[in-house]
PDB file of N, CA, C and O in Angstrom:
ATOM      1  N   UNK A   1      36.138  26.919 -52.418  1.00  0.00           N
ATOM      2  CA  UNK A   1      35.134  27.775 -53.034  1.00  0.00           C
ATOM      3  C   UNK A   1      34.958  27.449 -54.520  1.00  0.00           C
ATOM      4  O   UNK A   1      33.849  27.612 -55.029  1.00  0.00           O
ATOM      5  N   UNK A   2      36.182  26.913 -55.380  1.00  0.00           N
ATOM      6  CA  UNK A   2      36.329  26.865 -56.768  1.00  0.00           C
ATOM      7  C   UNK A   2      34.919  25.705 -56.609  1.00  0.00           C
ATOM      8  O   UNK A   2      33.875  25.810 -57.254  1.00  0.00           O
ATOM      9  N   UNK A   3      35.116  25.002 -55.948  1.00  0.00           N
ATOM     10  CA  UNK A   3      34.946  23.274 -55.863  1.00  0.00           C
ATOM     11  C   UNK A   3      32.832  23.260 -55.617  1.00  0.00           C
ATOM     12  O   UNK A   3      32.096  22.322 -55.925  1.00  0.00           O
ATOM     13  N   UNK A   4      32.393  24.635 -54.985  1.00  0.00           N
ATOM     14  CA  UNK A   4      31.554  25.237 -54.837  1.00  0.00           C
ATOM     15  C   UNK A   4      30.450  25.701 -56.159  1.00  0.00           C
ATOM     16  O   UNK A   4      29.254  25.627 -56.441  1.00  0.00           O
ATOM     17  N   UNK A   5      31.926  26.291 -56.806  1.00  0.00           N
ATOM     18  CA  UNK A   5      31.137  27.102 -58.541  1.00  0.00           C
ATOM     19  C   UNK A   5      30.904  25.952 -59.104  1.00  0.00           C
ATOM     20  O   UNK A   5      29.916  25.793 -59.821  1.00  0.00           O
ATOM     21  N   UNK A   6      31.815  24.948 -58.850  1.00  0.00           N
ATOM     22  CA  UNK A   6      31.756  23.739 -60.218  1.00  0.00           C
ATOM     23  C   UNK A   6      30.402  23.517 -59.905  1.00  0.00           C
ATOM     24  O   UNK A   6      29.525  23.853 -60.701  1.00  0.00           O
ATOM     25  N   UNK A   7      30.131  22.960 -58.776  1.00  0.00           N
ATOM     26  CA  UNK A   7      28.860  22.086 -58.241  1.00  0.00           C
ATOM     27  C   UNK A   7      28.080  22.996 -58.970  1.00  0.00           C
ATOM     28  O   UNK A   7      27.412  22.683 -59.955  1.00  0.00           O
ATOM     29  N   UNK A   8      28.143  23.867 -58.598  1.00  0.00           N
ATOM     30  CA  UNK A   8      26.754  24.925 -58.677  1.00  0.00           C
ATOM     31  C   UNK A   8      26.183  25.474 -60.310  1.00  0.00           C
ATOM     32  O   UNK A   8      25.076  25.898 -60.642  1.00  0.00           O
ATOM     33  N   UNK A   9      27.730  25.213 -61.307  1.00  0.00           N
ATOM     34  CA  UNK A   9      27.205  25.485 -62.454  1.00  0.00           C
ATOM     35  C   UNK A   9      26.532  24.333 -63.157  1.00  0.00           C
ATOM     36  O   UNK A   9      25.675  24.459 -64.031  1.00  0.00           O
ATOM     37  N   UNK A  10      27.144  22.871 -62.551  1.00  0.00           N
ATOM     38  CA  UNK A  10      26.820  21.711 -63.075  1.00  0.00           C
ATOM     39  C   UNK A  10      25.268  21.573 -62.658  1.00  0.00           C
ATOM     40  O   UNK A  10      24.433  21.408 -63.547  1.00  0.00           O
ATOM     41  N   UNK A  11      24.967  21.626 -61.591  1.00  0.00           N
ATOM     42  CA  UNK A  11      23.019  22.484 -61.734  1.00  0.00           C
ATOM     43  C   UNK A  11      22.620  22.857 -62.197  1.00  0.00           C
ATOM     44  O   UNK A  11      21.435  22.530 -62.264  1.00  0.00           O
ATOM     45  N   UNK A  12      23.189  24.178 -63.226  1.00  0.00           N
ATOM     46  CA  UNK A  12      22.594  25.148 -63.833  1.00  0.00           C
ATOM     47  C   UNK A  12      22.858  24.193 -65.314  1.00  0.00           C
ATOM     48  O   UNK A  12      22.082  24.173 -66.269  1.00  0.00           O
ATOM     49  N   UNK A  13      24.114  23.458 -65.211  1.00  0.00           N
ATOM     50  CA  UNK A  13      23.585  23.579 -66.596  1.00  0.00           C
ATOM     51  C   UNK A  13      22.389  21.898 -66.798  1.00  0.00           C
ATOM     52  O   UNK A  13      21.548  21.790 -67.690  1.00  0.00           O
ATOM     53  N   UNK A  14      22.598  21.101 -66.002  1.00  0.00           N
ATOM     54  CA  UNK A  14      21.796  20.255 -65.789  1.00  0.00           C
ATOM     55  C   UNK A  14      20.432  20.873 -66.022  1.00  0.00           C
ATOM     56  O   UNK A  14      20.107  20.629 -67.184  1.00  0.00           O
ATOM     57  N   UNK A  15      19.407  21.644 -65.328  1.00  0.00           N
ATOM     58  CA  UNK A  15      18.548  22.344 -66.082  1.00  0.00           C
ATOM     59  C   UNK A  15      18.389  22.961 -66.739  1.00  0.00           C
ATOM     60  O   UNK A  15      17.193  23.235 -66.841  1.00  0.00           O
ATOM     61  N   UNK A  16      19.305  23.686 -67.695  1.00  0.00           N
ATOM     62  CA  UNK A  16      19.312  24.246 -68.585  1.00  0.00           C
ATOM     63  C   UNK A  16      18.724  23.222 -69.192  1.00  0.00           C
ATOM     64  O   UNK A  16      17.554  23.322 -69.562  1.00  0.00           O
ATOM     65  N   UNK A  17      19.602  21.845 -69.425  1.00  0.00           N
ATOM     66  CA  UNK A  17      19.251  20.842 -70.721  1.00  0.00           C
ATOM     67  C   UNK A  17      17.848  20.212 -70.256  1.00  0.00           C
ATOM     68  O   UNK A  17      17.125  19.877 -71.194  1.00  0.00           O
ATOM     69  N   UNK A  18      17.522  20.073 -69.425  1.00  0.00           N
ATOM     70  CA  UNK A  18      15.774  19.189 -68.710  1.00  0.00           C
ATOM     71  C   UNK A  18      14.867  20.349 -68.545  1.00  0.00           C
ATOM     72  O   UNK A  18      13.706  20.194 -68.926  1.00  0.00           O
ATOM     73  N   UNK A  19      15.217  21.491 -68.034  1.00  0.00           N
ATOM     74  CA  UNK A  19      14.224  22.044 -68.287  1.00  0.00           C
ATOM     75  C   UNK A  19      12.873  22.448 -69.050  1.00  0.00           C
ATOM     76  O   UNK A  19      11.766  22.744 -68.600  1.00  0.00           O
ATOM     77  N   UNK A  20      13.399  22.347 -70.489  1.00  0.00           N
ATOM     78  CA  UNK A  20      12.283  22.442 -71.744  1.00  0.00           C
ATOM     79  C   UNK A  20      11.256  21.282 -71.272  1.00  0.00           C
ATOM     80  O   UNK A  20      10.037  21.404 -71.157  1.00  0.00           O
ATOM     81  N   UNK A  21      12.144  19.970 -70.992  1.00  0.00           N
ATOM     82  CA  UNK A  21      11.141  19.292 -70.609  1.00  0.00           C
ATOM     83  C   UNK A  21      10.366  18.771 -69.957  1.00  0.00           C
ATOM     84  O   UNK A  21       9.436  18.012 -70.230  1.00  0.00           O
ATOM     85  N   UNK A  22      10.871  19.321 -68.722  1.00  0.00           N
ATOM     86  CA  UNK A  22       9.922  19.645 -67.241  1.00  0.00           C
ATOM     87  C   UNK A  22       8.811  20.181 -67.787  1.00  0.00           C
ATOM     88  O   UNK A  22       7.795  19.493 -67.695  1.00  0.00           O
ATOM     89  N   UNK A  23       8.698  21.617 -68.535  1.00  0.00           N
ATOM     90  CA  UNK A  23       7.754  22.619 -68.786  1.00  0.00           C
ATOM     91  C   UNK A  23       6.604  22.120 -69.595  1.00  0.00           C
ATOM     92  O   UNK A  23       5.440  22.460 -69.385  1.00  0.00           O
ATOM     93  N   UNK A  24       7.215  20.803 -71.087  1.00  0.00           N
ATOM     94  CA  UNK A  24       6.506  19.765 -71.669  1.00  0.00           C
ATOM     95  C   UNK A  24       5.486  18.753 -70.766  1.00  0.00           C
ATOM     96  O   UNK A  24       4.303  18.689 -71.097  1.00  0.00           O
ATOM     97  N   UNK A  25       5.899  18.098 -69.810  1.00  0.00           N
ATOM     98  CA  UNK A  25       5.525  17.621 -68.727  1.00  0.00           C
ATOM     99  C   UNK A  25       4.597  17.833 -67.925  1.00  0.00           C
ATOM    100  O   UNK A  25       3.683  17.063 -67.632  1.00  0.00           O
ATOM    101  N   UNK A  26       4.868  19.271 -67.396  1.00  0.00           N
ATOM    102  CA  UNK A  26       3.874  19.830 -66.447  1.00  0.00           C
ATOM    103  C   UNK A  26       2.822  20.615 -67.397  1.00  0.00           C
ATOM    104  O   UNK A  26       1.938  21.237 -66.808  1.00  0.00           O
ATOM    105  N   UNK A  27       2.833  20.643 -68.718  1.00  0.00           N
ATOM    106  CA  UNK A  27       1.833  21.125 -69.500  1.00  0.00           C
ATOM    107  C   UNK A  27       0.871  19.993 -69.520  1.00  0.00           C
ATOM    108  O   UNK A  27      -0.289  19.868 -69.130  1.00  0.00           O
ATOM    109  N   UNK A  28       1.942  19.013 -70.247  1.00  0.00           N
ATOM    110  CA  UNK A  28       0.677  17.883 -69.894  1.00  0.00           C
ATOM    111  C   UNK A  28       0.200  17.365 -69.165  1.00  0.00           C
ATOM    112  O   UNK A  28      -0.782  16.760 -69.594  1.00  0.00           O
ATOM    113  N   UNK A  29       0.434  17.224 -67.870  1.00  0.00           N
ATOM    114  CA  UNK A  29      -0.359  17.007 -66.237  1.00  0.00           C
ATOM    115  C   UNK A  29      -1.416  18.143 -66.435  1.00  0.00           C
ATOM    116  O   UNK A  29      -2.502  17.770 -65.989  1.00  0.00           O
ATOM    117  N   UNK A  30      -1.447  19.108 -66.833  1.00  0.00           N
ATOM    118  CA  UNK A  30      -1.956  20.125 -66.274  1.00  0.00           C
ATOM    119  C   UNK A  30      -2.928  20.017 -67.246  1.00  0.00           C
ATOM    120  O   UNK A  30      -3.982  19.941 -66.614  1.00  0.00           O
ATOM    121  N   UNK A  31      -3.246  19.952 -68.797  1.00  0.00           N
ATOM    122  CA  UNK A  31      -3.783  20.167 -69.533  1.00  0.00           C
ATOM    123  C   UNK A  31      -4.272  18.977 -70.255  1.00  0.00           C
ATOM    124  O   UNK A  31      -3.557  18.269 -70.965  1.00  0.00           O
ATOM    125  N   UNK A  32      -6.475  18.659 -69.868  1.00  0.00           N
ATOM    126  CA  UNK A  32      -6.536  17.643 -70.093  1.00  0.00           C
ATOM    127  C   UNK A  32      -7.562  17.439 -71.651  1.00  0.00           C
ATOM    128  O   UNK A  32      -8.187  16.500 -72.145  1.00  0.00           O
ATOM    129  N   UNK A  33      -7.284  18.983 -72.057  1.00  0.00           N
ATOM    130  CA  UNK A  33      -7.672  18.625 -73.625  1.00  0.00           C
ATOM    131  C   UNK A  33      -6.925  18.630 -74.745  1.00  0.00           C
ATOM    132  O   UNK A  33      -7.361  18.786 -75.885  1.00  0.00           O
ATOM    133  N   UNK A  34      -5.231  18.377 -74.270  1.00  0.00           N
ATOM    134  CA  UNK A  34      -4.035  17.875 -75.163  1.00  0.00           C
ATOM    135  C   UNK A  34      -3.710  16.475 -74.783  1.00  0.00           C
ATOM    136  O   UNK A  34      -3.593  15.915 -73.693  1.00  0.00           O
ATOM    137  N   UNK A  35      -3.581  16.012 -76.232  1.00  0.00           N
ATOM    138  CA  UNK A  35      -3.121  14.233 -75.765  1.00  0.00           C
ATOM    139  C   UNK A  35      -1.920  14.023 -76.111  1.00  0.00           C
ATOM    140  O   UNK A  35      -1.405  13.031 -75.596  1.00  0.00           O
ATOM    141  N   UNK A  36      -1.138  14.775 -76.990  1.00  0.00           N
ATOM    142  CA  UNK A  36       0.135  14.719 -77.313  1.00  0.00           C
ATOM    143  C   UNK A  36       0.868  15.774 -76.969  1.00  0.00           C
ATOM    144  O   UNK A  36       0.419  16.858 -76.598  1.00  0.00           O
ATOM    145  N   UNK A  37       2.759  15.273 -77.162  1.00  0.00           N
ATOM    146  CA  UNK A  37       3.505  16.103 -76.805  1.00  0.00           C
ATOM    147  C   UNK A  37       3.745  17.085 -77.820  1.00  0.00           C
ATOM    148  O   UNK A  37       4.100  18.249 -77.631  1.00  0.00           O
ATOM    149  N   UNK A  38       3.497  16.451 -79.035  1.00  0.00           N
ATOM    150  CA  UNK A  38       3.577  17.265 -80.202  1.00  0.00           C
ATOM    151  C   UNK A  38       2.865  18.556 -79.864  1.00  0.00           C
ATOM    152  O   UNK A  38       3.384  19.666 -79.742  1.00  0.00           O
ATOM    153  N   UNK A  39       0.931  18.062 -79.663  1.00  0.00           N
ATOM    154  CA  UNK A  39      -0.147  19.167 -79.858  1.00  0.00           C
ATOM    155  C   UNK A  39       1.316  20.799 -78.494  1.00  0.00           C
ATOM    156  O   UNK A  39       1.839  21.882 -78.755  1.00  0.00           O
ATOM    157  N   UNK A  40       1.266  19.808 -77.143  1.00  0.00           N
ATOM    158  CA  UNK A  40       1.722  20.885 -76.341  1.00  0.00           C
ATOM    159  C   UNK A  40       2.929  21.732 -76.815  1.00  0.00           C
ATOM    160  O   UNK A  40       3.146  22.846 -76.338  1.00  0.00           O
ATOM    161  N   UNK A  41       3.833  21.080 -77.919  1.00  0.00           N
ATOM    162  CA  UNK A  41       5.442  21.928 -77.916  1.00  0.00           C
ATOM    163  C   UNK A  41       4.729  22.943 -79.228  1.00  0.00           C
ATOM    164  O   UNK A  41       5.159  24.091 -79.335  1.00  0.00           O
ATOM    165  N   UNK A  42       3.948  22.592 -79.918  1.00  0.00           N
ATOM    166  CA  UNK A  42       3.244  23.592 -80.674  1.00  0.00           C
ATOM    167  C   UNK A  42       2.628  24.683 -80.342  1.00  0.00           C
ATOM    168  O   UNK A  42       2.730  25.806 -80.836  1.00  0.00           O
ATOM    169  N   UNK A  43       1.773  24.191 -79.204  1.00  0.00           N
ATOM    170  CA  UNK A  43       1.078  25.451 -78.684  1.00  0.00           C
ATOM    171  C   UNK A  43       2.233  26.329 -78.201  1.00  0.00           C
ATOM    172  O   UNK A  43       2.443  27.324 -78.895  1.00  0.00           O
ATOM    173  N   UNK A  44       3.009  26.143 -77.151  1.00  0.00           N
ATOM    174  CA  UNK A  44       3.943  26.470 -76.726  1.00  0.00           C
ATOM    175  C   UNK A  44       4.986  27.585 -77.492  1.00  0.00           C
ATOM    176  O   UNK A  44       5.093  28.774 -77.192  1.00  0.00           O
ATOM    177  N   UNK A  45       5.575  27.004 -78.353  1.00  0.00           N
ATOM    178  CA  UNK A  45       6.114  27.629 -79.666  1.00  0.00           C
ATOM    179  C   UNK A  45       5.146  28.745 -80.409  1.00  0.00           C
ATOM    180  O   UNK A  45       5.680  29.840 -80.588  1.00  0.00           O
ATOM    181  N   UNK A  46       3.652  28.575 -80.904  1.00  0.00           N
ATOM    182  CA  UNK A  46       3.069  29.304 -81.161  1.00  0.00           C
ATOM    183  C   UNK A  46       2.623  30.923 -80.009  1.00  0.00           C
ATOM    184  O   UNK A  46       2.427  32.108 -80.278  1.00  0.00           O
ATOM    185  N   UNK A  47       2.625  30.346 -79.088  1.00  0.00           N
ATOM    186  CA  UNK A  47       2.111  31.303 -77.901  1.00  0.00           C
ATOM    187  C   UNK A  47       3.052  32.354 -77.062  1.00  0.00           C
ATOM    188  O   UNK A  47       3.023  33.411 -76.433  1.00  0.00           O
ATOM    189  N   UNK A  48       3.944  31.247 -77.531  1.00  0.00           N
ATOM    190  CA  UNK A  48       5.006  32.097 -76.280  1.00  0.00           C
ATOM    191  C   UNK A  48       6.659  32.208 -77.259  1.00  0.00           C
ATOM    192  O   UNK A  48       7.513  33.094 -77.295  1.00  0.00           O
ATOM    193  N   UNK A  49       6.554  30.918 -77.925  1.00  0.00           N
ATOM    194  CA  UNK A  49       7.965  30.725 -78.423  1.00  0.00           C
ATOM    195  C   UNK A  49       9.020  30.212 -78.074  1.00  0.00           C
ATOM    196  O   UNK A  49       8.750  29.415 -77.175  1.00  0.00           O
ATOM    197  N   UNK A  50      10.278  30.223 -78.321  1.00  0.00           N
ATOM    198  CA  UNK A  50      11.173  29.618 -77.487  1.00  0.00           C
ATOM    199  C   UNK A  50      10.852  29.571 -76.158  1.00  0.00           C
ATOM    200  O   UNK A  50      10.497  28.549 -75.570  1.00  0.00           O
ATOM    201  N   UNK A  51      10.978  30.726 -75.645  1.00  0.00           N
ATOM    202  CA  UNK A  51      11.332  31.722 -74.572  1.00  0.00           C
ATOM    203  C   UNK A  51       9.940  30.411 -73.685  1.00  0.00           C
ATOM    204  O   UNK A  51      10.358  29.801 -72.700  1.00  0.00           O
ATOM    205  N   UNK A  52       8.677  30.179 -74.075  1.00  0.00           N
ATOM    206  CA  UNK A  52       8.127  29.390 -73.147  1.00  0.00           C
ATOM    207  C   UNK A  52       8.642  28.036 -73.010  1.00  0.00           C
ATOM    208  O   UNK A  52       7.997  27.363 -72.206  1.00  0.00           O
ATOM    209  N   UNK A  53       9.555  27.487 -73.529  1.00  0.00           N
ATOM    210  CA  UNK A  53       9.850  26.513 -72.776  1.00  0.00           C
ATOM    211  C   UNK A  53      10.961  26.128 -71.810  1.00  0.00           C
ATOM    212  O   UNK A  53      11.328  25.009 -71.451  1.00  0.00           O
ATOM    213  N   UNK A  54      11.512  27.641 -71.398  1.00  0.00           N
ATOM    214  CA  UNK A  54      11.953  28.679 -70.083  1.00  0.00           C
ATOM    215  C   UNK A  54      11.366  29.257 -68.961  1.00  0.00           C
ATOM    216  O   UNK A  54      11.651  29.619 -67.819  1.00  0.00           O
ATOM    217  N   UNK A  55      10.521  29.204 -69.666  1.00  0.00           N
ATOM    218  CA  UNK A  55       9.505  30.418 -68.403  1.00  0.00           C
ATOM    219  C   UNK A  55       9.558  29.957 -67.167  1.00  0.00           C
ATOM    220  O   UNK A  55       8.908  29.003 -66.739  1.00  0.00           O
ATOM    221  N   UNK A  56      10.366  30.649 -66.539  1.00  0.00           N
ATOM    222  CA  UNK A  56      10.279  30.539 -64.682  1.00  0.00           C
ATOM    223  C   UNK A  56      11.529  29.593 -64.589  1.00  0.00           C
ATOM    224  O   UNK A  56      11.403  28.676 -63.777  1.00  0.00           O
ATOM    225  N   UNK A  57      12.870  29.666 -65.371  1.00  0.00           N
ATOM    226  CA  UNK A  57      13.773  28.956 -64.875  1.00  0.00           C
ATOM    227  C   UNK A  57      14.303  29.834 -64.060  1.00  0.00           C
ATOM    228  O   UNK A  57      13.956  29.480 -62.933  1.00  0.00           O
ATOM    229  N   UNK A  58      15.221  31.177 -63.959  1.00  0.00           N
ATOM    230  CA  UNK A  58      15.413  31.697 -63.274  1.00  0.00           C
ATOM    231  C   UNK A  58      15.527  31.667 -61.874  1.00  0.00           C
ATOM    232  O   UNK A  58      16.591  31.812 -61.272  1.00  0.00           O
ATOM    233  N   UNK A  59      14.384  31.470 -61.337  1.00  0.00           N
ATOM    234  CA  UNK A  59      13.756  30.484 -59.811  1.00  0.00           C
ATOM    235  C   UNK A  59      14.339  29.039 -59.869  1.00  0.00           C
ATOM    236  O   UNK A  59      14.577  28.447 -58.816  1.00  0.00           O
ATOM    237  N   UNK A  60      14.559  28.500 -60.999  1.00  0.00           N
ATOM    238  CA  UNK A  60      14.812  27.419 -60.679  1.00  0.00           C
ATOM    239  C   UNK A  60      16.464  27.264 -60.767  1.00  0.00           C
ATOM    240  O   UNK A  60      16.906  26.127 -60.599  1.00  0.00           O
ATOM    241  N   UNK A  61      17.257  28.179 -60.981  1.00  0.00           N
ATOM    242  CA  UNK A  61      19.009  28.453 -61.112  1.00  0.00           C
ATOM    243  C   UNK A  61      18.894  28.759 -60.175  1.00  0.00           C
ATOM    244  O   UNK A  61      19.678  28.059 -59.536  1.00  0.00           O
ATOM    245  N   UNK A  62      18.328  29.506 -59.413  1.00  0.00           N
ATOM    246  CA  UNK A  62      18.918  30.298 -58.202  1.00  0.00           C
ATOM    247  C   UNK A  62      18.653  29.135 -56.935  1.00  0.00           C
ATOM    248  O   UNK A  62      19.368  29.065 -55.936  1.00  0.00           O
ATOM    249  N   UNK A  63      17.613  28.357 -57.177  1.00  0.00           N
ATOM    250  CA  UNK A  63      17.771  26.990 -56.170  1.00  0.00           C
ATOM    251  C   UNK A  63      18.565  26.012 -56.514  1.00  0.00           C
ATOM    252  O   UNK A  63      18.982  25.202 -55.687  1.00  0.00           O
ATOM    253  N   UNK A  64      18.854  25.976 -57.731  1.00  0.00           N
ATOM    254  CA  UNK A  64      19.980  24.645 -59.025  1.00  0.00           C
ATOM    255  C   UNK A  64      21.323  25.079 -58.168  1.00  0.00           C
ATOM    256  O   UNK A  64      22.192  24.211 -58.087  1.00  0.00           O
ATOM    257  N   UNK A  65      21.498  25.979 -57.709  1.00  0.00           N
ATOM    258  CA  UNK A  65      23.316  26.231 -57.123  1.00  0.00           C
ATOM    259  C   UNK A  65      23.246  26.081 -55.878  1.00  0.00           C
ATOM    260  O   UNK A  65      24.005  25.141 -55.641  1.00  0.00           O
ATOM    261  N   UNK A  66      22.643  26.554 -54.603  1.00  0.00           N
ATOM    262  CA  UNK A  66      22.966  26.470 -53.816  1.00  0.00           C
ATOM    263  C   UNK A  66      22.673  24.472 -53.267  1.00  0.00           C
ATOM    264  O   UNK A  66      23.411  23.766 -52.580  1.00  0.00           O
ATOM    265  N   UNK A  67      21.338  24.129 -53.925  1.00  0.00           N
ATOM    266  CA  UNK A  67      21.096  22.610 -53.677  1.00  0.00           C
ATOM    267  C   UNK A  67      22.253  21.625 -54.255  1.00  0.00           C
ATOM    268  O   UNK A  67      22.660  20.628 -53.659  1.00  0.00           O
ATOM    269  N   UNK A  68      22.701  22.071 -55.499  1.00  0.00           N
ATOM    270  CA  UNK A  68      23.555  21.256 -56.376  1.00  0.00           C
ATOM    271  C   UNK A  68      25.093  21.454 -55.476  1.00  0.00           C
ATOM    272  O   UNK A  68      25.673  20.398 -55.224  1.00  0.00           O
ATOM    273  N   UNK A  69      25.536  22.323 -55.155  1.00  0.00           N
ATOM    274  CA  UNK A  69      26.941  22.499 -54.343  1.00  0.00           C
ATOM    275  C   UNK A  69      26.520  22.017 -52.890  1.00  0.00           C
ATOM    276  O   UNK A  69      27.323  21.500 -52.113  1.00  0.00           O
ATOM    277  N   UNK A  70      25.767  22.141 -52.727  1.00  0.00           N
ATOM    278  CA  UNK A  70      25.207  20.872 -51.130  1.00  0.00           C
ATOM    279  C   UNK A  70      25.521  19.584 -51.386  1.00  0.00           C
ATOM    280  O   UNK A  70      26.527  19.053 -50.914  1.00  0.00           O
ATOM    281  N   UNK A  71      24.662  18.969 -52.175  1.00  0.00           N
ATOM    282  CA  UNK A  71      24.707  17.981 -52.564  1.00  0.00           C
ATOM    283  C   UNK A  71      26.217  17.475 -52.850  1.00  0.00           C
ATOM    284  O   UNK A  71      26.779  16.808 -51.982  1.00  0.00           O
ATOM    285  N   UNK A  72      26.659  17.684 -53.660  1.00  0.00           N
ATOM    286  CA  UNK A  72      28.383  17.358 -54.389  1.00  0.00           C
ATOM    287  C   UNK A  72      29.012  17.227 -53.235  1.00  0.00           C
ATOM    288  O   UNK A  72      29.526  16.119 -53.081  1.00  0.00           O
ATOM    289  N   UNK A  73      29.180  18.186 -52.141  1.00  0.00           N
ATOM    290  CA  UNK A  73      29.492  18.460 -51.222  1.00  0.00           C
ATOM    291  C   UNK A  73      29.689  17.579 -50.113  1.00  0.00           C
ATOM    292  O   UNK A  73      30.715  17.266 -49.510  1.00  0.00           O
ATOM    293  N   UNK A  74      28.398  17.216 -49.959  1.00  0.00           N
ATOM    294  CA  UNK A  74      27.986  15.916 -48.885  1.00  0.00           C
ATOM    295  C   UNK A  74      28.398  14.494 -49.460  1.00  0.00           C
ATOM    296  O   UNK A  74      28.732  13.474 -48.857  1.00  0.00           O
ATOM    297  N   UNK A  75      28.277  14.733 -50.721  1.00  0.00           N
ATOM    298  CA  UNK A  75      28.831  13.608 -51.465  1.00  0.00           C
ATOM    299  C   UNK A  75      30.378  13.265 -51.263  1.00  0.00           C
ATOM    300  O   UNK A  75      30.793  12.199 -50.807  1.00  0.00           O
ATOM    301  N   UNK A  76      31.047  14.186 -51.616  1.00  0.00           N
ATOM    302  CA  UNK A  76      32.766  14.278 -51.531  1.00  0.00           C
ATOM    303  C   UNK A  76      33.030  14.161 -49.980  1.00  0.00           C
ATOM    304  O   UNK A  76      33.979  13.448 -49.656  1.00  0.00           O
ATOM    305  N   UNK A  77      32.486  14.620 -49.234  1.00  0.00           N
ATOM    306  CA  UNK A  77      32.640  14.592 -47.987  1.00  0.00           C
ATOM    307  C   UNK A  77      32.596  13.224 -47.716  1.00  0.00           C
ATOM    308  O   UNK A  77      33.730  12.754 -47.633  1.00  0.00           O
ATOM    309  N   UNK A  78      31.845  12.544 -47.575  1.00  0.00           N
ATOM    310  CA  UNK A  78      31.379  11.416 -47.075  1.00  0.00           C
ATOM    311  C   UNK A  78      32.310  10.443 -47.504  1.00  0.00           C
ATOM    312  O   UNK A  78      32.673   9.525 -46.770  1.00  0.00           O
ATOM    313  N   UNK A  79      32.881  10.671 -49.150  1.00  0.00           N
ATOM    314  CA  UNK A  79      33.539   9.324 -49.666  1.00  0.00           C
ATOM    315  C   UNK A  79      34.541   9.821 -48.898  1.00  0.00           C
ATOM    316  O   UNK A  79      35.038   8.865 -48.304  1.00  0.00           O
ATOM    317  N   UNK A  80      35.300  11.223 -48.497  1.00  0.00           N
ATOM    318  CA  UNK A  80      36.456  11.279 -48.161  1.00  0.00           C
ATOM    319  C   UNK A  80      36.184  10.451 -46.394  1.00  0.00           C
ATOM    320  O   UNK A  80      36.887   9.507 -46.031  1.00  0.00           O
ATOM    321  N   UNK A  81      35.319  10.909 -45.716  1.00  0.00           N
ATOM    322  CA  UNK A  81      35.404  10.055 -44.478  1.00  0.00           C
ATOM    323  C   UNK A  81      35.656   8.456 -44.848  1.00  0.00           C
ATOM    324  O   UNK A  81      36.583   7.721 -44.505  1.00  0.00           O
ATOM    325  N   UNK A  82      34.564   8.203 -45.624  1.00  0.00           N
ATOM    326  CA  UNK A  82      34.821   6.871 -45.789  1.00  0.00           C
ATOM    327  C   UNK A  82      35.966   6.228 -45.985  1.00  0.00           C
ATOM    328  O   UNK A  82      36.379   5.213 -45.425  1.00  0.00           O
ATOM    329  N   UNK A  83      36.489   6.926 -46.871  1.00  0.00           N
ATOM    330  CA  UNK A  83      38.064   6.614 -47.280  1.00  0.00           C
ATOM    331  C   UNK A  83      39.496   6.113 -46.219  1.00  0.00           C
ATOM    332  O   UNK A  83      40.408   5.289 -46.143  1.00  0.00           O
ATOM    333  N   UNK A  84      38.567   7.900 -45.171  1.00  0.00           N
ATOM    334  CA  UNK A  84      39.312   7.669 -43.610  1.00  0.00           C
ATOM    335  C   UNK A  84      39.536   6.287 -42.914  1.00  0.00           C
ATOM    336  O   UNK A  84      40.562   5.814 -42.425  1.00  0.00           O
ATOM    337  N   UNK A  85      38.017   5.681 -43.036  1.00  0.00           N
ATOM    338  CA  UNK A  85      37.607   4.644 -41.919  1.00  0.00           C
ATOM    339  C   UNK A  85      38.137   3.655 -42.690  1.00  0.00           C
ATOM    340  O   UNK A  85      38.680   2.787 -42.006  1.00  0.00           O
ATOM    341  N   UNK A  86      38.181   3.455 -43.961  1.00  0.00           N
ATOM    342  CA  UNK A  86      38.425   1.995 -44.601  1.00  0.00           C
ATOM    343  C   UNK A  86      40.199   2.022 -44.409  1.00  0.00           C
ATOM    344  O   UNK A  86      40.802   0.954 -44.302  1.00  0.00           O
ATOM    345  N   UNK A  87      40.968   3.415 -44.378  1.00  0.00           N
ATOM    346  CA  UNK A  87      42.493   2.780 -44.194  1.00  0.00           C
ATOM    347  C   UNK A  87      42.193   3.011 -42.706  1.00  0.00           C
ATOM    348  O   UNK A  87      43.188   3.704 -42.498  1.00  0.00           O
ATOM    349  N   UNK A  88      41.716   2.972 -41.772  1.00  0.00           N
ATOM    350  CA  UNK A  88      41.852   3.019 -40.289  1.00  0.00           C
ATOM    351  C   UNK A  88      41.596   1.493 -40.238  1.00  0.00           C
ATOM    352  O   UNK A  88      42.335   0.881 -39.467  1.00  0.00           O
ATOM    353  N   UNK A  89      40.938   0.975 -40.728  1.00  0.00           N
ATOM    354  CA  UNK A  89      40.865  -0.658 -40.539  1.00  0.00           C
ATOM    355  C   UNK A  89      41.390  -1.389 -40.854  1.00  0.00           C
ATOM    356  O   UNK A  89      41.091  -2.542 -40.543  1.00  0.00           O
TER     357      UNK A  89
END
C-alpha cells in the first residue's frame, strides 16, 4: 500500500510542476489572436492570477494517483517477472 502512495504522490507532484504549462499550451491551441507565450502568461496573470495557471488541476490529481500507481505498478511487476524468467534460464 506504502508502495501505492509513493506512485500516486509522484503524479501529483509531476503535475504540480507541468501543469502551469499544459494550461500555457492549451491557451495557445485554443487562442488564435495570441502569438506569444509571453502575450498568454500575461493575460493569464492579469485575469485570473496565479491561481489560473491551476485552474482545473484538481480533476487532474484525482486521475494523477490512481493512473500513476497503475502504471509504477505494472512497471515493477513486470521487471520482477522478468527477473523470474531470466534466473529460470
Amino acid at each position: 500500500m506504502v508502495l501505492v502512495m509513493e506512485r500516486g504522490i509522484a503524479g501529483i507532484m509531476s503535475w504540480l510542476c507541468n501543469y502551469p504549462l499544459d494550461v500555457i499550451k492549451t491557451q495557445f491551441q485554443a487562442n488564435d489572436s495570441i502569438h506569444s507565450y509571453r502575450q498568454i502568461c500575461q493575460n493569464i496573470m492579469k485575469t485570473y492570477g496565479i491561481k489560473g495557471f491551476f485552474a482545473g488541476i484538481s480533476a487532474t490529481i484525482l486521475r494523477a494517483i490512481p493512473a500513476n500507481a497503475s502504471i509504477f505498478f505494472a512497471a515493477e511487476w513486470s521487471y520482477r517477472l522478468l527477473h523470474i524468467i531470466s534466473e529460470w534460464h
